[in-house]
Residue frames as qw, qx, qy, qz and C-alpha x, y, z in Angstrom:
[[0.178, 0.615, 0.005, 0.768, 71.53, -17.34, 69.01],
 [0.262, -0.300, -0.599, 0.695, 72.25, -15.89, 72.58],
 [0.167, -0.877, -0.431, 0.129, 69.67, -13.33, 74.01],
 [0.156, -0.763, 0.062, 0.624, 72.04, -10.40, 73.71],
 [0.197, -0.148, 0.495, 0.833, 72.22, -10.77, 70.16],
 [0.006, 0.499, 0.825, 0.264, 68.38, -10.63, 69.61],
 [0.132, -0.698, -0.551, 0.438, 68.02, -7.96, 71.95],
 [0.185, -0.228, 0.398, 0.869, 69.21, -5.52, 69.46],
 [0.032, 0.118, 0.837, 0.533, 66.99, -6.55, 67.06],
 [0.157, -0.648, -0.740, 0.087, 63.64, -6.45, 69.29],
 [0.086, -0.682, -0.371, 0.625, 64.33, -3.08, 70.25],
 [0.010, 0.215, -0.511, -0.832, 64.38, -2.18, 66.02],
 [0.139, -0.456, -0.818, -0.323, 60.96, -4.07, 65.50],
 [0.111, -0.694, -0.445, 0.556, 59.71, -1.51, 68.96],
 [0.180, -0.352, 0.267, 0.879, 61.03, 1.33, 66.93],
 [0.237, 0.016, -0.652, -0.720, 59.44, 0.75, 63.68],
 [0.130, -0.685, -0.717, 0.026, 55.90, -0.43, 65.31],
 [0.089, -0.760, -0.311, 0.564, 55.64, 3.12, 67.24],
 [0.123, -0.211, 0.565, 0.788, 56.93, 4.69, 63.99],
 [0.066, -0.264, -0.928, -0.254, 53.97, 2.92, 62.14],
 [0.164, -0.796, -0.582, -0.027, 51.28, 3.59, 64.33],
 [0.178, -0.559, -0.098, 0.804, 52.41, 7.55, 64.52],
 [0.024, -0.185, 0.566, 0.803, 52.14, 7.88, 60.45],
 [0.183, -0.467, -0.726, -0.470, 48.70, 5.99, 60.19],
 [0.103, -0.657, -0.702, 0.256, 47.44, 8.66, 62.89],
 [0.105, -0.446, 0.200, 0.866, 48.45, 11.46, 61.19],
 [0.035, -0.146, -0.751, -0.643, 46.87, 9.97, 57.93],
 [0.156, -0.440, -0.881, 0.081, 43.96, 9.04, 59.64],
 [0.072, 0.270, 0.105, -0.954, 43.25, 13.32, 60.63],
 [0.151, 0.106, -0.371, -0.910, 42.09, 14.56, 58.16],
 [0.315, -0.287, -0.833, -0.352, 39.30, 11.90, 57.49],
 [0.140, -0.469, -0.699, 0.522, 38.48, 12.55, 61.23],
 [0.099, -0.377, -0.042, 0.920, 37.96, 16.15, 60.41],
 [0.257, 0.074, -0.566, -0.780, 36.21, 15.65, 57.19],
 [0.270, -0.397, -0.869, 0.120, 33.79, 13.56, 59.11],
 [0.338, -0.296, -0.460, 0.766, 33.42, 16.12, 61.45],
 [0.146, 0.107, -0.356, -0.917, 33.07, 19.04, 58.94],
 [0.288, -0.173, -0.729, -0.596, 30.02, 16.87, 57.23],
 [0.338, -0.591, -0.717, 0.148, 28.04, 16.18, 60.25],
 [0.059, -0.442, -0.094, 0.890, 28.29, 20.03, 61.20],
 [0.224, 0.038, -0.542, -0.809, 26.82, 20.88, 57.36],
 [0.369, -0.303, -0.820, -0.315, 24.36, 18.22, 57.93],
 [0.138, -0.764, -0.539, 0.326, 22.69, 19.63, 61.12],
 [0.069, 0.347, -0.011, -0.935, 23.27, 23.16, 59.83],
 [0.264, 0.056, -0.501, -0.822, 21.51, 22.62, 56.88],
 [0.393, -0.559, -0.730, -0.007, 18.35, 20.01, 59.04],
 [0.166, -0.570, -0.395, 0.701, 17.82, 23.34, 61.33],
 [0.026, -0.198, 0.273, 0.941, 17.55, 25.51, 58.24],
 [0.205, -0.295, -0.809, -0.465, 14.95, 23.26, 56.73],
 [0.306, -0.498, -0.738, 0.339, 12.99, 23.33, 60.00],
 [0.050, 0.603, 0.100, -0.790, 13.18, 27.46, 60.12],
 [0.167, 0.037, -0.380, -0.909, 12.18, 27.77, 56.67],
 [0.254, -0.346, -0.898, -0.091, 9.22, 25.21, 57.31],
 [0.179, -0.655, -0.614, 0.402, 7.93, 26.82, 60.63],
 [0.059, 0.459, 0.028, -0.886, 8.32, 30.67, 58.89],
 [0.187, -0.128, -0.692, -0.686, 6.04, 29.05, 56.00],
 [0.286, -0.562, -0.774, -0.058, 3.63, 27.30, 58.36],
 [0.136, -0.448, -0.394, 0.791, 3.62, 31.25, 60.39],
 [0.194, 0.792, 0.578, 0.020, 0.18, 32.88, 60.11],
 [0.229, 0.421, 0.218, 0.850, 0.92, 36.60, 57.64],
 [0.015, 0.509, 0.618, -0.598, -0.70, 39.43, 59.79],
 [0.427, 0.637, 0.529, 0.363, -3.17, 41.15, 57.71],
 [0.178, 0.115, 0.100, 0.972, -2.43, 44.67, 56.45],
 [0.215, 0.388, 0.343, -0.828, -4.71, 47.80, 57.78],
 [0.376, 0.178, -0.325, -0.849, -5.93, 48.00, 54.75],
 [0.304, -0.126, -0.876, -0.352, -7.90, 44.58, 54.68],
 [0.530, -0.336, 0.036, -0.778, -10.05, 45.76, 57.49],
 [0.558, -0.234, 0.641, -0.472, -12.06, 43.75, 60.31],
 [0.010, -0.110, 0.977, 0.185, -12.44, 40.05, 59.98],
 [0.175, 0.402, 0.892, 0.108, -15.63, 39.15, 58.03],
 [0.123, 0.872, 0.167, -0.444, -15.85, 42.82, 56.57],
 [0.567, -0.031, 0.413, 0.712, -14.77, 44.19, 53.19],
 [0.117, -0.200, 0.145, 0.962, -14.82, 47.21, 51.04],
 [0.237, -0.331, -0.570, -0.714, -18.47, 46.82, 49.86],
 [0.498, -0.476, 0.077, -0.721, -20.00, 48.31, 53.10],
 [0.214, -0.252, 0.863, -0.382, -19.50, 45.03, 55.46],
 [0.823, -0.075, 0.023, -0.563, -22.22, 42.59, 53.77],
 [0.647, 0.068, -0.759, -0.026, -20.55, 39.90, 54.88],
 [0.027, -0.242, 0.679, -0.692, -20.71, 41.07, 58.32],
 [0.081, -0.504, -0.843, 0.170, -23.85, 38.89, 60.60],
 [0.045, 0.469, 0.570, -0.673, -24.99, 41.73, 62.04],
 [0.249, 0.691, 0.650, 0.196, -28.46, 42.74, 60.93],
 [0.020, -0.922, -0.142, 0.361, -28.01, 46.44, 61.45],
 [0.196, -0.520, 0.458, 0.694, -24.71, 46.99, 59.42],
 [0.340, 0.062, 0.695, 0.631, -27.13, 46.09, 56.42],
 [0.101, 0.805, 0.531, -0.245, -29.86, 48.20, 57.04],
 [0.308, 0.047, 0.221, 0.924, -30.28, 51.45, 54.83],
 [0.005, -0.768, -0.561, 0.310, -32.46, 54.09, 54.80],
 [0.301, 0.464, 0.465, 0.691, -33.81, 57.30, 52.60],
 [0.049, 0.699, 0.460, -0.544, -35.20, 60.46, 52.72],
 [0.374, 0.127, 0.605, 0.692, -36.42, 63.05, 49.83],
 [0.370, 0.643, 0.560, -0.368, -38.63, 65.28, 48.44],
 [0.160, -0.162, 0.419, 0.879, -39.08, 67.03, 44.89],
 [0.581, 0.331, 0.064, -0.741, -42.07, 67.73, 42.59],
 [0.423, 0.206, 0.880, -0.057, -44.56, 65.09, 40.86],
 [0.227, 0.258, -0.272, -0.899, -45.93, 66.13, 37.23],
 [0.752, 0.270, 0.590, -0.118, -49.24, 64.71, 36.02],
 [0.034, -0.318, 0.861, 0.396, -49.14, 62.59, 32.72],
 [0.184, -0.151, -0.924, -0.301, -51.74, 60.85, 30.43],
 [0.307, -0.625, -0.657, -0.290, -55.04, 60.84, 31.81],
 [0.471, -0.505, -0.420, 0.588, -54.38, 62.89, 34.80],
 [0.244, 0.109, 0.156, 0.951, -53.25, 65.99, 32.35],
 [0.185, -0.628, -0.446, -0.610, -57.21, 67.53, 33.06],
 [0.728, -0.599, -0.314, -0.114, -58.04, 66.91, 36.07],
 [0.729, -0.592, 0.064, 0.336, -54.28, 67.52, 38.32],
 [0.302, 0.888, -0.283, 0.200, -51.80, 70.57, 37.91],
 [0.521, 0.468, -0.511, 0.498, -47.85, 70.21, 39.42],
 [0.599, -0.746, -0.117, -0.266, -47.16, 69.47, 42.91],
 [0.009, 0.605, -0.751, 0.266, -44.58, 68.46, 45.46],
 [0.939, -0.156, -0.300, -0.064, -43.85, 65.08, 47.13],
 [0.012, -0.682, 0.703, -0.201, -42.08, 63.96, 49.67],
 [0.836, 0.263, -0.455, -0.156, -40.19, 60.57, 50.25],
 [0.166, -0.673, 0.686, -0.220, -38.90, 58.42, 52.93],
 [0.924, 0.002, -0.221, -0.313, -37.99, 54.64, 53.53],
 [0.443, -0.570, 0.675, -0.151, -36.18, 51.85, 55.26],
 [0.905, 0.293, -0.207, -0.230, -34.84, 48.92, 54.01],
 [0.836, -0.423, 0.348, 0.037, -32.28, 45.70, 53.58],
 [0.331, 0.696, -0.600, -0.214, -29.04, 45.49, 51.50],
 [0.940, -0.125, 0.318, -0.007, -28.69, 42.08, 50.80],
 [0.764, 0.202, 0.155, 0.592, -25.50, 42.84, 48.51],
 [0.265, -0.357, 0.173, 0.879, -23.43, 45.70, 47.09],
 [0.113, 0.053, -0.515, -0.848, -25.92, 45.76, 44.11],
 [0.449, -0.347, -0.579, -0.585, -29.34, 44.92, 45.47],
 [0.046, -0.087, -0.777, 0.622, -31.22, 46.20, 48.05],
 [0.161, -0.481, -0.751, -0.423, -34.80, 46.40, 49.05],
 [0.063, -0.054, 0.265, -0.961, -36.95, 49.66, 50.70],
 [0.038, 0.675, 0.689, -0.263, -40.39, 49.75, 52.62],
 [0.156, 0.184, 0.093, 0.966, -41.02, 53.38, 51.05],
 [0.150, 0.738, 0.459, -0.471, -43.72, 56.14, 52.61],
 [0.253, 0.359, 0.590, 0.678, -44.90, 58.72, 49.91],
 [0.182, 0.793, 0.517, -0.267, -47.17, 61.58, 49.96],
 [0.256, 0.330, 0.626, 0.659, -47.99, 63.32, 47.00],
 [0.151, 0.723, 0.538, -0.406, -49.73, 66.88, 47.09],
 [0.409, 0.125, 0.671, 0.605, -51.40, 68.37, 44.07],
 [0.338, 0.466, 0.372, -0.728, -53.97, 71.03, 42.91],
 [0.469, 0.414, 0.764, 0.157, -56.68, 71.13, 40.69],
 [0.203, 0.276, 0.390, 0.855, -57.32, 73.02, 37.68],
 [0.325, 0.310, 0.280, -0.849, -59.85, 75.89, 37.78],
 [0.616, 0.165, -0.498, -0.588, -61.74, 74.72, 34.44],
 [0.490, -0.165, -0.856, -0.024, -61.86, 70.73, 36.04],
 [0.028, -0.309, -0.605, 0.734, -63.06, 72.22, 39.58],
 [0.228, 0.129, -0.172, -0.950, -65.60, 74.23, 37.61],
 [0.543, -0.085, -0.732, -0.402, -67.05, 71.28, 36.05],
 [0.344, -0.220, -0.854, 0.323, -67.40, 69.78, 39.69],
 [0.394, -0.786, -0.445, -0.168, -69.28, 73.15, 40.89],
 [0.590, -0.718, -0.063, 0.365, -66.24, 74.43, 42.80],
 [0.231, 0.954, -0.190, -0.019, -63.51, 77.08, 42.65],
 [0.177, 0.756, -0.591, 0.220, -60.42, 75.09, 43.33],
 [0.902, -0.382, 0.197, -0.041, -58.98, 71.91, 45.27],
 [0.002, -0.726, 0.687, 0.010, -56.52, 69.68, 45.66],
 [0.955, -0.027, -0.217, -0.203, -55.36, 66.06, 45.71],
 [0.333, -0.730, 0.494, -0.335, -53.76, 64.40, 47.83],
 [0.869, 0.283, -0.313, -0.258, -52.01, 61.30, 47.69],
 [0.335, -0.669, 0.619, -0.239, -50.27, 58.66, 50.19],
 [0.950, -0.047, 0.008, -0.309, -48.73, 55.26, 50.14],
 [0.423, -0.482, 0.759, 0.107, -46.46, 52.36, 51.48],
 [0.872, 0.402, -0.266, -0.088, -44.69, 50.27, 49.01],
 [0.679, -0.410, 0.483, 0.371, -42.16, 47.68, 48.58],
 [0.588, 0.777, -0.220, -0.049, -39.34, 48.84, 46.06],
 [0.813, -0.098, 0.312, 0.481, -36.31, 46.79, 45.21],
 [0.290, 0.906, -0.295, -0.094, -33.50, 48.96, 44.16],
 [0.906, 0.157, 0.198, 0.339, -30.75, 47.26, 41.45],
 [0.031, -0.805, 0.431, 0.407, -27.17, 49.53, 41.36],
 [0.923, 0.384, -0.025, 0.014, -25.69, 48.98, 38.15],
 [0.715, 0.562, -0.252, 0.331, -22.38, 50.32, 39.35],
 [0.682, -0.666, -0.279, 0.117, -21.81, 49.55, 42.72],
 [0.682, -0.494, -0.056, 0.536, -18.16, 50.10, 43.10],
 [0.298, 0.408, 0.140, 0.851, -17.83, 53.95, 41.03],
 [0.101, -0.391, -0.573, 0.713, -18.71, 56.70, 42.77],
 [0.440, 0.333, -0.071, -0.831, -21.13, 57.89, 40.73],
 [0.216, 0.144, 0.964, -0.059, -23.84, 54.83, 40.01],
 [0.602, -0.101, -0.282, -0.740, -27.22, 54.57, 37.91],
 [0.173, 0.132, 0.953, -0.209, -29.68, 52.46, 39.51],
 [0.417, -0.106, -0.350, -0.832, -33.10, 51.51, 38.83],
 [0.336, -0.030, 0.621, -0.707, -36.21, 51.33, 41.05],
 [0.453, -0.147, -0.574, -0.666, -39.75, 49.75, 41.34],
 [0.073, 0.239, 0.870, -0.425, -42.29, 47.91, 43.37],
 [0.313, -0.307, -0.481, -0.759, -45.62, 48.66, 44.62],
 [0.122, -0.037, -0.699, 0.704, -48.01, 48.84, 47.36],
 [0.010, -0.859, -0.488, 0.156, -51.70, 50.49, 48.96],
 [0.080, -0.339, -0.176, -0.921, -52.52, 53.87, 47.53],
 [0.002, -0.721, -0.663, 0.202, -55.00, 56.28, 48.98],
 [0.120, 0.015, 0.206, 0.971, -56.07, 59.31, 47.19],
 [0.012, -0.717, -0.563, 0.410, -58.15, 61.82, 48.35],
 [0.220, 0.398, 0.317, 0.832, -59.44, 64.45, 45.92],
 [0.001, -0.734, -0.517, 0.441, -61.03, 67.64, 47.81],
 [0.239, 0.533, 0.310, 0.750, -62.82, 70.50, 46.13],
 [0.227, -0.441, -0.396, 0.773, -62.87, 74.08, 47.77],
 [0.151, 0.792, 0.373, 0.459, -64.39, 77.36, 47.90],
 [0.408, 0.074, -0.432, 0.801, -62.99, 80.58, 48.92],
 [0.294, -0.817, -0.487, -0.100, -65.25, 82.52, 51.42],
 [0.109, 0.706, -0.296, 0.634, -64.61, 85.42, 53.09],
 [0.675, -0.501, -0.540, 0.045, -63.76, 85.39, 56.97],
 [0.030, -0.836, 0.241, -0.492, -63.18, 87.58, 59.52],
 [0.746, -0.046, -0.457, 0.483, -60.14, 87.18, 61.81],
 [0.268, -0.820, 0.274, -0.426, -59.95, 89.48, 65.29],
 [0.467, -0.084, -0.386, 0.791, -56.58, 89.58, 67.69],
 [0.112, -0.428, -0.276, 0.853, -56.52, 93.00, 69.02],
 [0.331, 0.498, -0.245, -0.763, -58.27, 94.31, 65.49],
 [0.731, 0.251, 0.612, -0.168, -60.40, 92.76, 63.10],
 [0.147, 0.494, -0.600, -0.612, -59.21, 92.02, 59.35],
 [0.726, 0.157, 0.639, -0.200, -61.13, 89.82, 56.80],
 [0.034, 0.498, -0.797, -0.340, -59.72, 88.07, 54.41],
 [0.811, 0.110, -0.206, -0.536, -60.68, 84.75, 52.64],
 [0.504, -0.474, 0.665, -0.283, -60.38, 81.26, 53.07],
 [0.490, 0.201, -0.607, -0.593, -60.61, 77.95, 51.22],
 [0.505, -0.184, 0.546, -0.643, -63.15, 76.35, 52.36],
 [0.030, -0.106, 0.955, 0.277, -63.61, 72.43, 51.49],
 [0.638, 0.239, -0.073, -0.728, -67.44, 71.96, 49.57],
 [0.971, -0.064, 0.158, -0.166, -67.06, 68.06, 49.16],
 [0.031, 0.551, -0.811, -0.194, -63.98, 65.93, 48.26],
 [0.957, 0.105, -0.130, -0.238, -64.11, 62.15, 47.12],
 [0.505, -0.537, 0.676, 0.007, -61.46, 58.95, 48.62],
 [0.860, 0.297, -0.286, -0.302, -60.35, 56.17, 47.04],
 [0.486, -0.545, 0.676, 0.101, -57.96, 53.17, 48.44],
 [0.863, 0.485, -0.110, -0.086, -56.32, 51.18, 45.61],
 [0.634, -0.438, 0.380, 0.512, -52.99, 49.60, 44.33],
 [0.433, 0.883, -0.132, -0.121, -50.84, 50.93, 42.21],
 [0.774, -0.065, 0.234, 0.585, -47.02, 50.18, 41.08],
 [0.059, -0.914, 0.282, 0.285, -43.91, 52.63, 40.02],
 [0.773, 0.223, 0.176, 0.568, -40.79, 52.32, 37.97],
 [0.194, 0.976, -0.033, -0.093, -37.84, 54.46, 37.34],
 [0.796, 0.118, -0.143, 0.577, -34.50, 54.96, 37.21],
 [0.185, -0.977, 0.097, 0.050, -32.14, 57.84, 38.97],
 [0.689, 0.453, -0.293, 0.484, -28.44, 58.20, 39.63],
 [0.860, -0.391, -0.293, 0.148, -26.26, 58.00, 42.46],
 [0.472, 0.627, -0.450, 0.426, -23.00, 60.16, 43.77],
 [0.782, -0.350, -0.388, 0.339, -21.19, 58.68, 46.96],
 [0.340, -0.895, -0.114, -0.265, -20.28, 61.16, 49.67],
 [0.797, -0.488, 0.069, 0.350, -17.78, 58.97, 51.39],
 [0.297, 0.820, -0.439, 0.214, -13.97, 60.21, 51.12],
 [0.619, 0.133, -0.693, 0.345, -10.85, 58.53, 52.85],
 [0.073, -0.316, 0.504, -0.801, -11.17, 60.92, 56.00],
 [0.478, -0.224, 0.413, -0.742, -14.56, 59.04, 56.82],
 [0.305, -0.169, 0.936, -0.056, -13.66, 55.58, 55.78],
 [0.013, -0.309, -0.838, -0.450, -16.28, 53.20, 53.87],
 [0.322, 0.370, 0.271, -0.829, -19.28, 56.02, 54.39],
 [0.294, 0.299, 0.883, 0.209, -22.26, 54.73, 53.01],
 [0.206, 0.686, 0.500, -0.487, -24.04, 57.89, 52.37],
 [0.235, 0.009, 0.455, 0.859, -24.88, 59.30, 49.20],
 [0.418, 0.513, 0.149, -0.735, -27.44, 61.71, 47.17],
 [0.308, 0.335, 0.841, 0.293, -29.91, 60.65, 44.68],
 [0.295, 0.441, 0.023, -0.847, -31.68, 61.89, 42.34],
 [0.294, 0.162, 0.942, 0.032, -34.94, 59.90, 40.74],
 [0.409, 0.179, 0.295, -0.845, -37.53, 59.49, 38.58],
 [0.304, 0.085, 0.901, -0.297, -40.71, 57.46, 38.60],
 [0.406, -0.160, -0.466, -0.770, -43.53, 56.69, 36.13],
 [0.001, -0.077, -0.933, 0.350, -46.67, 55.66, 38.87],
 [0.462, -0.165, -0.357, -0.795, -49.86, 54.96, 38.07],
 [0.227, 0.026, 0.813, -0.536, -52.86, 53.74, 40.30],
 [0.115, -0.371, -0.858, -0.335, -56.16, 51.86, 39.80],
 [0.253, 0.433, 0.465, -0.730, -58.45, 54.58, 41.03],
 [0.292, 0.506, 0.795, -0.160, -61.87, 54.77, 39.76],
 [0.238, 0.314, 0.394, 0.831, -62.43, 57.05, 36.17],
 [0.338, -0.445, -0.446, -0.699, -65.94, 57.92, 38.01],
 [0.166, -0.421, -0.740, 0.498, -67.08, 58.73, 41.66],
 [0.196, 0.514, 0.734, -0.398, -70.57, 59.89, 41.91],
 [0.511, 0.678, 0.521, -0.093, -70.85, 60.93, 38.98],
 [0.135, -0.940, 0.179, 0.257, -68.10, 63.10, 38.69],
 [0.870, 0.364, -0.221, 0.247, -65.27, 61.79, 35.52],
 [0.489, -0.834, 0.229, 0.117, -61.74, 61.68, 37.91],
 [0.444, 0.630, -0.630, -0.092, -59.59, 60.02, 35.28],
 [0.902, 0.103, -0.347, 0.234, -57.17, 57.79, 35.90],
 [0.398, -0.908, 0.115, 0.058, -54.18, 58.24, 37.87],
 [0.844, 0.265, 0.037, 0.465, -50.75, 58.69, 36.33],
 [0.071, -0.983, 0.157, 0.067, -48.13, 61.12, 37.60],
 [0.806, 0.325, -0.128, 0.478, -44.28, 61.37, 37.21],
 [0.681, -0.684, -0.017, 0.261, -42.73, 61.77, 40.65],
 [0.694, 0.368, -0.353, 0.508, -39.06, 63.38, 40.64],
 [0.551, -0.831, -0.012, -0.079, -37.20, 63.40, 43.81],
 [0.401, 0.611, -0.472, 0.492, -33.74, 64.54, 45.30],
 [0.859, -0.479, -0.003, -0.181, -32.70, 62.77, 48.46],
 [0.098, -0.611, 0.778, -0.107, -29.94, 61.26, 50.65],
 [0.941, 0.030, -0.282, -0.183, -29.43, 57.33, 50.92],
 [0.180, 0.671, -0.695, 0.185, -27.21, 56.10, 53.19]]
């Protein structure tokens, strides 16, 4: 076969090769594309994971309301510092005798003050001062020889005070402890005396005719109730009024020099702040 009849032929096999490879790159698209497509999805959706990851592992800022770090709504006793648990009283009301006292010691007044440590929301503990003044019947002064006196009656305790309902604003707690007593009983007479300024005027006076001391311990109990002060306008305000009262009896001496003083039982009530 001559060369000009093949050449026909070769240029029909060119034809149909370029023919060929035009149809299997058309086919071939799509797959590209769908390739294409999937790797796109697949890093869209490996970047999502990552942003939802790092907005899990991202620290929440806390809301005003949770307040300073290592402080919370029961007055900051978790906070270290020694001063945000400190608390402190003041008070005064009247003191009735009771039981063996009833001869020998009419109504009086008292006042009350103390420092102390909150070790929680529901239990804290108070150095307390005291002083207790009282007068004496006319009929028990009589017996002694005199026209009148008084008694008089100071002393530091420790009292642990237990709230039963720390977190109402209105709370019952209940007190106790104990400490040094000193009670001084004096007996008077009134005398006359004459006072001059510009003019003289005379008038009487009670004048003290002997008295008797004692230093003893003694111990308390009571119970009172609580109303909190604080409001929103002045945040976690620890201050509130109380109002107590105490049954407190002391180991003085039934007998000093001959003279019968009882015992010593009275029933303190006092109104006071606490904050």
């Amino acid at each position: 076969m001559s060369f000009l009849a093949i050449k026909p032929l070769l240029r029909r096999a060119a034809h149909l090769s370029i023919s060929l490879a035009f149809v299997s790159s058309v086919a071939a698209m799509p797959t590209t594309q769908a390739q294409a497509q999937s790797s796109n999805d697949f890093a869209s959706s490996t970047q999502a994971l990552i942003a939802d990851a790092e907005g899990a592992a991202a620290p929440v800022a806390p809301s005003p309301a949770a307040g300073v770090a290592g402080q919370d709504s029961s007055y900051g006793y978790h906070d270290k510092s020694i001063t945000s648990h400190l608390t402190f009283e003041g008070g005064g009301g009247a003191n009735a005798p009771i039981g063996n006292d009833l001869h020998s010691i009419t109504w009086g007044g008292n006042f009350t003050g103390g420092v102390g440590y909150r070790f929680t929301k529901r239990l804290s503990a108070l150095i307390e001062y005291q002083f207790l003044d009282n007068k004496i019947p006319g009929p028990f002064a009589a017996d002694a020889g005199a026209q009148g006196g008084h008694v008089h009656i100071w002393s530091i305790t420790a009292d642990p005070v237990i709230e039963l309902f720390p977190a109402k604003k209105n709370d019952v707690y209940v007190t106790g402890g104990g400490g040094f007593y000193r009670k001084v009983t004096t007996f008077t007479d009134a005398e006359e005396v004459e006072e001059c300024y510009y003019f003289c005027v005379v008038g009487t006076e009670n004048v003290e005719v002997g008295h008797f001391s004692s230093n003893q311990g003694g111990a308390s109990a009571g119970i009172g109730i609580e109303h909190s002060l604080g409001s929103a306008d002045m945040g976690d305000s620890k201050l509130k009024v109380f109002a107590e009262a105490r049954y407190l009896w002391l180991d003085t001496p039934k007998y000093v020099q001959g003279v019968e003083l009882g015992g010593t039982e009275l029933l303190p009530v006092t109104i006071g702040l606490r904050w």
